[in-house]
N, C-alpha and C positions, 0 to 999 in steps of 0.2 A: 684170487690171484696170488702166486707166490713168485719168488726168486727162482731162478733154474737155472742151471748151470749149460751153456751151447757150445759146442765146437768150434772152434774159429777154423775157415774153411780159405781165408787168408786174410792177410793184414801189412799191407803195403805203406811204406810209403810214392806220395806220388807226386808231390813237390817238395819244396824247399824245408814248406812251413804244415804239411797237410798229412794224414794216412788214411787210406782207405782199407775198411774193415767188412768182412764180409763173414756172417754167421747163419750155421744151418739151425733152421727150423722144423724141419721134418715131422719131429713129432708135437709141434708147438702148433696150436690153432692161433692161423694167423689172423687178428680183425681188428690191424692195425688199422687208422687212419691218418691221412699224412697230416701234420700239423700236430702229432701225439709224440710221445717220445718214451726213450729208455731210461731208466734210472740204473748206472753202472758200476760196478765193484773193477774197478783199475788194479788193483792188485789183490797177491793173497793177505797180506801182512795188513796191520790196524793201521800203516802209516800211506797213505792219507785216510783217516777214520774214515768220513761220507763218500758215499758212492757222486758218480758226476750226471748232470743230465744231458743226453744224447737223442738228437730228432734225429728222425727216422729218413734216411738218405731214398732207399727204395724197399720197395716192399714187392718181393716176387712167386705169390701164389703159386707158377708152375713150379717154378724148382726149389719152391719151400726154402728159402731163406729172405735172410733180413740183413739191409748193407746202412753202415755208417760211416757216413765224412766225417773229420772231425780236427781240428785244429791244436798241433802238440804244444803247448802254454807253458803248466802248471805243472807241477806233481804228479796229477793224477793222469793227465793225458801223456807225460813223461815214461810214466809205468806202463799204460795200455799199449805203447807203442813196442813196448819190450816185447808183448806178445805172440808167440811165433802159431805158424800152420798147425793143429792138430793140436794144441792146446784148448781149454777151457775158458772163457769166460761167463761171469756171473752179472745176468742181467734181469731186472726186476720192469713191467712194464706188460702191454702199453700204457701209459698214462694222460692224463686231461684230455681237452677237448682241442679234437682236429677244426679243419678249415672246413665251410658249407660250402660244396659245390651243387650250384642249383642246377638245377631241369630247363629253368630256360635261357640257363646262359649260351651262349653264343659265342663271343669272344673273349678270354680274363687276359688280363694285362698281371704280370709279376714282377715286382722289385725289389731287390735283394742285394745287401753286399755281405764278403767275407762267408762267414759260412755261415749263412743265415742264407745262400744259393743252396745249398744242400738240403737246409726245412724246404726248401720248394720245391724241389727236385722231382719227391714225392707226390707234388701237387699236382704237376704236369703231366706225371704217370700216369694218375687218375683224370686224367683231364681228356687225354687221350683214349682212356680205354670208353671212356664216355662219350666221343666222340667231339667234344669240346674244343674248340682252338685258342691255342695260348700263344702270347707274346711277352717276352721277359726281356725286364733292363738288369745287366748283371755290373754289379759296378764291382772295383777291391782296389789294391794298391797298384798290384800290376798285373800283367796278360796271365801269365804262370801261377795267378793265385785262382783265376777264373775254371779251376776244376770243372764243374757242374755242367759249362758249357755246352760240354761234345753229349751229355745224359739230356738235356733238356732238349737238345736237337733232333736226340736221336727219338724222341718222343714225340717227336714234329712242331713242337714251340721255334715261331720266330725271334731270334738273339740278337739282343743288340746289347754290344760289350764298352764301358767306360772303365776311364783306371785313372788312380790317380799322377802315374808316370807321365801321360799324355794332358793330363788336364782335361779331359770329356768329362771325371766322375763330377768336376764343378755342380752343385746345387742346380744354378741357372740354367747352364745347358741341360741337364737333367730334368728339369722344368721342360723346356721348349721341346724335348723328347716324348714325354708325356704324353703333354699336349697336341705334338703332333699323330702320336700313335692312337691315341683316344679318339679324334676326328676321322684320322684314314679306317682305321678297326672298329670303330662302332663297339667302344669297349664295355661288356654291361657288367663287371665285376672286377674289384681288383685286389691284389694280396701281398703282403711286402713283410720283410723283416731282414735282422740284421743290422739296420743303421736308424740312428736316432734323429738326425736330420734329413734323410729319401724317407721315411715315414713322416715327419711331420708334413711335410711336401706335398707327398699323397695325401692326409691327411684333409688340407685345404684346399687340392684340387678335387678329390671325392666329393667332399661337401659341396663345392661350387658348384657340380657336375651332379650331385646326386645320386652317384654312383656306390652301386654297394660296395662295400671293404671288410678286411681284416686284415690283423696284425698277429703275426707270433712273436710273442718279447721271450727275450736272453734275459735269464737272470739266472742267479745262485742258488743253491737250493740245497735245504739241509735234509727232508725226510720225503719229499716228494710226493707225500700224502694227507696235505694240507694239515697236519698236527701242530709245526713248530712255527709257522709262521717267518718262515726267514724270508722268505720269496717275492711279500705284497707287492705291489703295485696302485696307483691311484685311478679309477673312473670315475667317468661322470652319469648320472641315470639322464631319462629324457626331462627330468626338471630343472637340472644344473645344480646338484645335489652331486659333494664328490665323496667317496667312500671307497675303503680300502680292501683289497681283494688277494687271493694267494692265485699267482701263475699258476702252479702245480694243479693245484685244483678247479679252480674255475677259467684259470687258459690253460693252455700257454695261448693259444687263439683265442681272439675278441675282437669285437668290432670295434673299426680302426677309429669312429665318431667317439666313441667312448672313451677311451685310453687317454689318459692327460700325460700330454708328453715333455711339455713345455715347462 
C-alpha cells in the first residue's frame, strides 16, 4: 500500500458546516470496506505536518470512484476545502478494520450523529447491495446538518431524523426510539458512531437485548499505521480485563461490548 495521488472529480460545499468530496479511482483497485477510512494530505505545504483521517462516505465500483463527507473544523479540513474540480489530492488508504455484515442478518438498525452519518453511509450501501434492510436514527444539531439522509434513503434504509433544534436528539426519546424500532424490526444487528452518549445507549441496550454491535470511534491520529500510538483507546476482553488498543490499527471498528466508553 502506498500514497497516490487522485483527481478530485469535485468538491462542494453542501451545507453550512459540511463539503462533499468526490475522487476518481479508476486506476485504484477498489476493496474498501465501509467502516475503513483514508488517511489525507489537506494540503501541499508541511503546514498542517499530519495528514487527517477520512471514512469512507461511498464506495462506487461502477464508476470507480470514492466520496467523502467531511466536516470543515480545523486547519486541515480548512485547506481541503480550498480544493477545486481537476485538482489533485494525496490520499493513503484503505485502512483498519470495517464493520461485519453478516449473512444472517436480516434487519441492522444504525445510529449516528454529525458525521459519524457519513461512516455509515457506506454501510447501508453495502447492506443494500446484500439484500439486507437497514433502519437508521440520524441525530446532529439541526435538519441542514442531516446530509447523509437523502444517501441512506436512496439505499432503501428506513430514517428517522432527531436534532437538537427540536429537542427529539434527547438521550430518552432516543431510547424509547430504539426500543421501539428493535421490537417492530426484529433488529439482529446494530451499528453506531459519531456520539459518545447514542453509543453508550446502544451500548446497554445491545447488551440487554443481546444483540450484535459495533462501534466506529473518532479519534485523532498521527501516523495511521499503528506506529505512534497517538490514537489508543480502552477495551475490555471477555474477562473484564481492560487494555489499550490503536483505532488505526485494530479499529476504527469494534465491538460495541468492548469499547469502555464511560
Amino acid at each position: 500500500m502506498k500514497a497516490e495521488k487522485r483527481k478530485v472529480l469535485s468538491n462542494e460545499q453542501v451545507s453550512e458546516r459540511y463539503w462533499h468530496m468526490i475522487v476518481d479511482a479508476s486506476d485504484l483497485q477498489i476493496t474498501a470496506k465501509p467502516g475503513q477510512f483514508f488517511n489525507v494530505l489537506c494540503g501541499e505545504s508541511y503546514y498542517p505536518l499530519l495528514r487527517r483521517p477520512f471514512s469512507i462516505y461511498r464506495i462506487n465500483k461502477d464508476s470507480n470512484t470514492l466520496e467523502f463527507l467531511y466536516l470543515v473544523k480545523g486547519i486541515g479540513t480548512k485547506q481541503l476545502a480550498t480544493i477545486q474540480t481537476g485538482d489533485t489530492v494525496d490520499i493513503f488508504g484503505p485502512l483498519g478494520n470495517g464493520f461485519t455484515l453478516r449473512e444472517e442478518d436480516g434487519t441492522i438498525l444504525m445510529l449516528a450523529r454529525g458525521v459519524g452519518i457519513a461512516t455509515l453511509a457506506a454501510l447501508a450501501q453495502e447492506a443494500a447491495q446484500q439484500g439486507v434492510r437497514s433502519v437508521a436514527i440520524l441525530s446532529a444539531r439541526t435538519a441542514n446538518d442531516l446530509l447523509a439522509a437523502d444517501a441512506l434513503q436512496g439505499f432503501g434504509a428506513e430514517v428517522y431524523k432527531v436534532t437538537d433544534e427540536d429537542g427529539s436528539s434527547d438521550v430518552e426519546q432516543v431510547r424509547l426510539l430504539i426500543e421501539r424500532i428493535m421490537q417492530e424490526h426484529s433488529i439482529s444487528a446494530a451499528y453506531t458512531c459519531g456520539s459518545k452518549r447514542l453509543s453508550m445507549l446502544l451500548q446497554e441496550i445491545a447488551a440487554g437485548q443481546d444483540i450484535f454491535a459495533e462501534i466506529a470511534l473518532e479519534e485523532n491520529m498521527g501516523c495511521a499505521m499503528g506506529v505512534c500510538f497517538a490514537c489508543v483507546c480502552d477495551i475490555q476482553d471477555e474477562n473484564g480485563a481492560t487494555r489499550s488498543v490503536r483505532v488505526c490499527k485494530e479499529g476504527p471498528v469494534f465491538a460495541l461490548e468492548q469499547v469502555v466508553l464511560s
